[in-house]
C-alpha positions in Angstrom: 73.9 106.7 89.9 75.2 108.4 92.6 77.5 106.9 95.2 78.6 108.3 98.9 81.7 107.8 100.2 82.0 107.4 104.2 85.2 108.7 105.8 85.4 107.6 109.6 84.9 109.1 112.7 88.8 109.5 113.1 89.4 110.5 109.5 92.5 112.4 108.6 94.2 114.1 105.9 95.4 110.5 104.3 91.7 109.3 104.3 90.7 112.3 102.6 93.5 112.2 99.7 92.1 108.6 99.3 88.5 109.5 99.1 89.8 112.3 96.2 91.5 109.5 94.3 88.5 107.1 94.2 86.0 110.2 93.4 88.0 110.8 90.2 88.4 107.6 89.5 84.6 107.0 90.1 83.5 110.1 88.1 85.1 108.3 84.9 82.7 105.1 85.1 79.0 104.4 84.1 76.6 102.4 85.6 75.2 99.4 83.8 72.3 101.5 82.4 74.6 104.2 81.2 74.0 106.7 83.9 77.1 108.7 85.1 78.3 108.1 88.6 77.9 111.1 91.0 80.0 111.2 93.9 79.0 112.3 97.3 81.8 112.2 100.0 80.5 112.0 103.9 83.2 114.5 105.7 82.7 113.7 109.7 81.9 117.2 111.3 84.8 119.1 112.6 84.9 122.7 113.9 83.6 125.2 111.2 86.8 126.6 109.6 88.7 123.2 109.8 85.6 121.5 108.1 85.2 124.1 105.3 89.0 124.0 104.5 89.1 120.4 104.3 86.2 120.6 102.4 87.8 123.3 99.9 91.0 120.7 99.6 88.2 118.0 98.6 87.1 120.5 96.1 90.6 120.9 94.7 91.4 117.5 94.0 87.4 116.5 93.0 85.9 119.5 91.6 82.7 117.7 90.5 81.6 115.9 93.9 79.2 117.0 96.5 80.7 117.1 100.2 78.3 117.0 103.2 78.7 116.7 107.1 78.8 113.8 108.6 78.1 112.4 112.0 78.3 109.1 113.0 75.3 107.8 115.7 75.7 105.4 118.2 72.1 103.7 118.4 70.7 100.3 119.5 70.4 97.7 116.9 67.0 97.1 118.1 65.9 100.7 117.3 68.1 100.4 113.7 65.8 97.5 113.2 62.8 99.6 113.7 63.8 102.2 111.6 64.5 100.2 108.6 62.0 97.3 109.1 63.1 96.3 105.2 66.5 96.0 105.7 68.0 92.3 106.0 70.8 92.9 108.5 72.0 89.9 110.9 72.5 91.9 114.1 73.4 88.9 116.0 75.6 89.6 118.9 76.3 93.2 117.9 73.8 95.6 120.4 75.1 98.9 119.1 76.1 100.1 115.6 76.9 103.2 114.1 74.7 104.8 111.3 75.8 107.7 109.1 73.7 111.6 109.3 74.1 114.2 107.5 71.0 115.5 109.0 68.9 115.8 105.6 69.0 112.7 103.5 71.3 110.6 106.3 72.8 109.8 102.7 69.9 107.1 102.3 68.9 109.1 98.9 72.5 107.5 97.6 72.0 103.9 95.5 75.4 102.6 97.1 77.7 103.4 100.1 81.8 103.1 99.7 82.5 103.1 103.5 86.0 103.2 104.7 86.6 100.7 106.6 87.8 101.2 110.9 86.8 98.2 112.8 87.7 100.6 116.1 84.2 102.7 115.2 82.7 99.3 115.5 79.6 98.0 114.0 78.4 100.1 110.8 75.2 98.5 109.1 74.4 98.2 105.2 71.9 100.3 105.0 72.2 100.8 101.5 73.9 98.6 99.1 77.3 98.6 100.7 81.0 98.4 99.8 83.5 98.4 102.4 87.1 99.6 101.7 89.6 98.2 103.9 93.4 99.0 104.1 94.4 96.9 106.3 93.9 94.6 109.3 96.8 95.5 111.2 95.5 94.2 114.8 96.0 90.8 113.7 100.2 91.5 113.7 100.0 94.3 116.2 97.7 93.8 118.5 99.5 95.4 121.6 99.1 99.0 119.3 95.5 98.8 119.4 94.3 97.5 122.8 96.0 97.3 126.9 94.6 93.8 127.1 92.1 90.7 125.8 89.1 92.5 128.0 90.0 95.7 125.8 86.5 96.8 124.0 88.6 97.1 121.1 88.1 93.3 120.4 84.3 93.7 120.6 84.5 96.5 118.4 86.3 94.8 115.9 84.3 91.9 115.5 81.4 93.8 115.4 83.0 95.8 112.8 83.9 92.6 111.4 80.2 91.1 111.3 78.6 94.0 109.3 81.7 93.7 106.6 80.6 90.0 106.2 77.5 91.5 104.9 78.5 93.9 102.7 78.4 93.7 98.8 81.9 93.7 98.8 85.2 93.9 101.0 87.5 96.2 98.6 91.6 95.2 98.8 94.6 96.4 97.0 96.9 93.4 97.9 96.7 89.8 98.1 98.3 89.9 101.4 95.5 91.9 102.7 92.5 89.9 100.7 94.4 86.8 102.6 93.6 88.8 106.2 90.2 89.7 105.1 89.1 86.1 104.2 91.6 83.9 107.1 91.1 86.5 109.8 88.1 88.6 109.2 86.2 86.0 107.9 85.1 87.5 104.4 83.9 85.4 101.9 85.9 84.7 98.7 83.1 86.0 96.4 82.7 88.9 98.4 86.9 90.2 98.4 87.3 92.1 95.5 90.8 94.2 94.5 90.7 97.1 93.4 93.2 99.4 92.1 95.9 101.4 95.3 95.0 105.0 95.6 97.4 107.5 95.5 97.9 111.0 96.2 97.4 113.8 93.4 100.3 114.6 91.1 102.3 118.1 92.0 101.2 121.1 89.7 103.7 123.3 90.9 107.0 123.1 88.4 110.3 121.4 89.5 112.8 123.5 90.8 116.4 122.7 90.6 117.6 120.9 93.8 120.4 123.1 95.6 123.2 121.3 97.5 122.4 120.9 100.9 122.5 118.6 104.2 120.5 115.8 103.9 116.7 116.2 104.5 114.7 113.6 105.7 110.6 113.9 106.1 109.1 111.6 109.0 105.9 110.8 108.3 104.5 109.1 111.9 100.8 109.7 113.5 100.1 110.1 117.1 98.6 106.7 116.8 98.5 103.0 118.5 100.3 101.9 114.7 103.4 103.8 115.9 105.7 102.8 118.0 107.4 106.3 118.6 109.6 105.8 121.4 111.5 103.5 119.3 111.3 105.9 116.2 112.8 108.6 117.8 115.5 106.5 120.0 116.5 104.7 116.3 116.5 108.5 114.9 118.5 109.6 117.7 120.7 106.5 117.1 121.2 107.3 113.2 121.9 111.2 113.7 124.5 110.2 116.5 126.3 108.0 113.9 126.3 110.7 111.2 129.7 112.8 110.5 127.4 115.7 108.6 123.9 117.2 109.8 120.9 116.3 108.8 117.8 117.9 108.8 114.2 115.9 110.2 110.8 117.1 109.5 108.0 115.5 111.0 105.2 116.4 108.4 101.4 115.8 108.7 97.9 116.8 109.9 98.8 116.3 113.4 102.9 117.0 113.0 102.7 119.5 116.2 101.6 116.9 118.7 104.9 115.4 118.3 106.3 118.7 119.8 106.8 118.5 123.5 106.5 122.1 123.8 102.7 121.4 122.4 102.2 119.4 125.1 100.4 116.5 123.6 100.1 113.4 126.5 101.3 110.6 124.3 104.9 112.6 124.5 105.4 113.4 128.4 105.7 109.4 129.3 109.1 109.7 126.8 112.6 109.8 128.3 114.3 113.3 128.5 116.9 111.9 126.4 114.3 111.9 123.7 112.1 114.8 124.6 115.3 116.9 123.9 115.7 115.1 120.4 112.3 116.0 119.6 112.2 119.8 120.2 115.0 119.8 118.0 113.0 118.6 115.0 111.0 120.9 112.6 107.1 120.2 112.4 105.0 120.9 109.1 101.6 120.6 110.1 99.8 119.8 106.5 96.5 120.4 106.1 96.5 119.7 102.5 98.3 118.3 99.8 99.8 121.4 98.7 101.6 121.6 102.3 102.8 118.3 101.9 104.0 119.2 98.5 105.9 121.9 99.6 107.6 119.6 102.3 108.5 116.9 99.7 110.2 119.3 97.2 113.2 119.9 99.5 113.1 116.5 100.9 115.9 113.6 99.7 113.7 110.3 101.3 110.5 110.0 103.3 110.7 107.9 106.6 107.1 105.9 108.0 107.0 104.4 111.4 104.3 102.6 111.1 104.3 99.0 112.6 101.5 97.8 110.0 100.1 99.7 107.8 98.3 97.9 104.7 98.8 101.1 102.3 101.6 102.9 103.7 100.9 106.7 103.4 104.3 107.7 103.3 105.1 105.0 100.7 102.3 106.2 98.3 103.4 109.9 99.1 106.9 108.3 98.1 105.7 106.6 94.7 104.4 110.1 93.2 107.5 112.5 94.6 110.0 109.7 93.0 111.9 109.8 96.6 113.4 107.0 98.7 111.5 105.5 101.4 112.4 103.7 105.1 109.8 101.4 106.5 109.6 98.2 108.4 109.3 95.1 106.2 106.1 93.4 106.0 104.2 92.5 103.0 102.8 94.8 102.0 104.9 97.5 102.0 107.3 95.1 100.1 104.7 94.3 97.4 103.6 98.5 97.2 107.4 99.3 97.1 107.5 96.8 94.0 104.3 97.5 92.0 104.8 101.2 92.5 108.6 101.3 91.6 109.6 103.1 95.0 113.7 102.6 96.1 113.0 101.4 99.4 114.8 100.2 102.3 113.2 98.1 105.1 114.2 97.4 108.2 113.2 93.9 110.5 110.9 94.5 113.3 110.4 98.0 115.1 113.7 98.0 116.8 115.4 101.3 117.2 118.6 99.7 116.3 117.0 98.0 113.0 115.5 101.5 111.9 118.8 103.5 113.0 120.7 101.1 110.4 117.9 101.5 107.6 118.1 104.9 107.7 122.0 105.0 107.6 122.0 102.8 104.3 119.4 105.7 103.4 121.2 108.5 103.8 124.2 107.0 101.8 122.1 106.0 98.9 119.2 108.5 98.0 118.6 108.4 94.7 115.4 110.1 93.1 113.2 107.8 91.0 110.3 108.7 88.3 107.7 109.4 89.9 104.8 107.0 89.7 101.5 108.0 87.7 100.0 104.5 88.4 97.4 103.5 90.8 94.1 105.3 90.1 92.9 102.9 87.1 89.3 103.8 86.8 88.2 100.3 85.5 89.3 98.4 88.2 86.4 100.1 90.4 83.6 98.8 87.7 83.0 95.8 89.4 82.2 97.2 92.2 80.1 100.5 90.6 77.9 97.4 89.2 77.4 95.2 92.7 76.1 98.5 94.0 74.1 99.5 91.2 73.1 95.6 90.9 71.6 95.4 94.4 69.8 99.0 94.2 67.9 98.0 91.5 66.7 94.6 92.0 
């Protein structure tokens, strides 16, 4: 049985970790009729070296999957339709989808599709038997982070989205908060939400090294992204470092970690107050590309900060779980279930406020203490139910 899994047109390096996890979880299960399951991960096309290096960090982590390039078409529904005259797909009220190519197969020689779910790409039809995986449905707390207005075509695009997820298979969910969004505000049927086990980073290979006395280090882990609100993250940083009577030492890590330079010039940034623009070029950036960048980050690092306003499976909280470090975060649910199922020493602050976060990362700073780092998370079994809907529907 072989299985593709669809990373969107925005993918980053925290959708691509994820898509690892499930591949090895995946590569452990059988289908009903005892076939193993084969892996295929869609990798949306980049420029040549970035794609082959992301590809190689795929490799790493799942050694026995195939990768393949990946665009994603806009095309009519009407011409959809006539391409795939057997498909049963209620296209009502949605004129445009997206469709996966990998400009061979189109991955249409795969029995399922686990597509990752972005209701900003908008409609994507089942074209095979379908799973969709969603992390969260932050828009419906946040809505100013994702669209300038009601007339934004964000909304369209999300209930597009939204309409071809109603169709799927399944609706895949780590939390119960986030099953309750799927079936209240997206409209998924019960029998169709199904939770499956969080996805976590890999484990470090390198060896521990002794920890050397030094000022404290904090890692920020914030994306140049709607689901930020990083005018207030860097006034509540600014805030917290003002109140401190010893240095401290911020590294903004991730894929994108250089737009948050000023000197890099990134748009998002010039809007910001001088006040803050000077914080900022004071900060170190660790732009990583993999997780053996990140790893090297978190070995020197006391607690892991995340800005994010809404984020269903906090990537900083999950990077936090399997370093055994402290985490800062805004308290929502589901950061407050993660934090408890995963065993992370957590603070959280109350709404994005920069005074809330300067506080929360005070009460940090004074009480960083290392936990065991978590080795739960990527349960193969809990994925069976879904390996058998897909295999199910492809053979009927």
């Amino acid at each position: 049985m072989k299985i593709a899994l669809l990373l969107p047109q925005g993918e980053n390096f925290d959708h691509r970790w994820r898509a690892a996890s499930l591949a090895r979880s995946l590569e452990t299960l059988t289908a009903p009729d005892g076939s193993k399951v084969e892996v295929v991960i869609g990798l949306p096309v980049a420029s040549g070296e970035v794609w082959r290096n992301q590809e190689a960090a795929l490799l790493r982590q799942a050694p026995f999957v195939t990768v393949r390039h990946l665009t994603w078409e806009r095309v009519q529904t009407a011409v959809i339709e006539r391409m795939y005259p057997d498909r049963q797909i209620d296209f009502t009220g949605v004129e445009e989808a997206v469709i996966p190519r990998d400009w061979g197969w189109n991955f249409m020689d795969c029995d399922g599709w686990i597509i990752f779910g972005d209701c900003g790409q908008g409609a994507t039809p089942p074209l095979r038997p379908t799973a969709v995986l969603v992390r969260d449905l932050a828009a419906r707390y946040v809505p100013q982070a994702f669209a300038q207005n009601i007339h934004d075509v964000f909304w369209a695009r999300q209930l597009e989205a939204l309409r071809m997820w109603r169709q799927a298979l399944a609706v895949c969910v780590s939390d119960d908060a986030t099953r309750s969004d799927a079936a209240g505000y997206g409209g998924i049927r019960a029998d169709r939400l199904v939770k499956t086990p969080r996805l976590l980073p890999p484990e470090n290979s390198a060896p521990e090294t002794p920890r050397k006395p030094r000022e404290f280090t904090l890692v920020w882990m914030p994306r140049m992204n709607p689901g930020h609100n990083i005018e207030a993250a860097l006034e509540g940083l600014r805030k917290f470092l003002a109140g401190r009577a010893s240095p401290a030492r911020i590294i903004i890590a991730g894929d994108d970690a250089r737009r948050f330079d000023p000197e890099e010039g990134d748009p998002a940034m010039a809007p910001l107050p001088a006040q803050l623009k000077r914080l900022a070029a004071t900060l170190e950036y660790e732009a990583c590309l993999s997780e053996d960048d990140l790893w090297d980050v978190l070995a020197n690092a006391d607690a892991i900060w995340s800005s994010a306003l809404a984020d269903g499976e906090n990537e900083g909280l999950a990077w936090a779980a399997r370093a055994g470090l402290p985490f800062v975060g805004m308290r929502y649910p589901q950061n407050e279930t993660m934090a408890i199922e995963l065993g992370v020493n957590a603070i959280f602050h109350d709404g994005p406020g920069s005074s809330a976060i300067a506080h929360a990362l005070t009460a940090q700073s004074l009480s960083a203490t290392r936990s065991k780092p978590s080795r739960c998370g990527d349960e193969a079994g809990g994925w069976s139910e879904v390996v058998e809907r897909l295999w199910g529907a492809s053979n009927a």
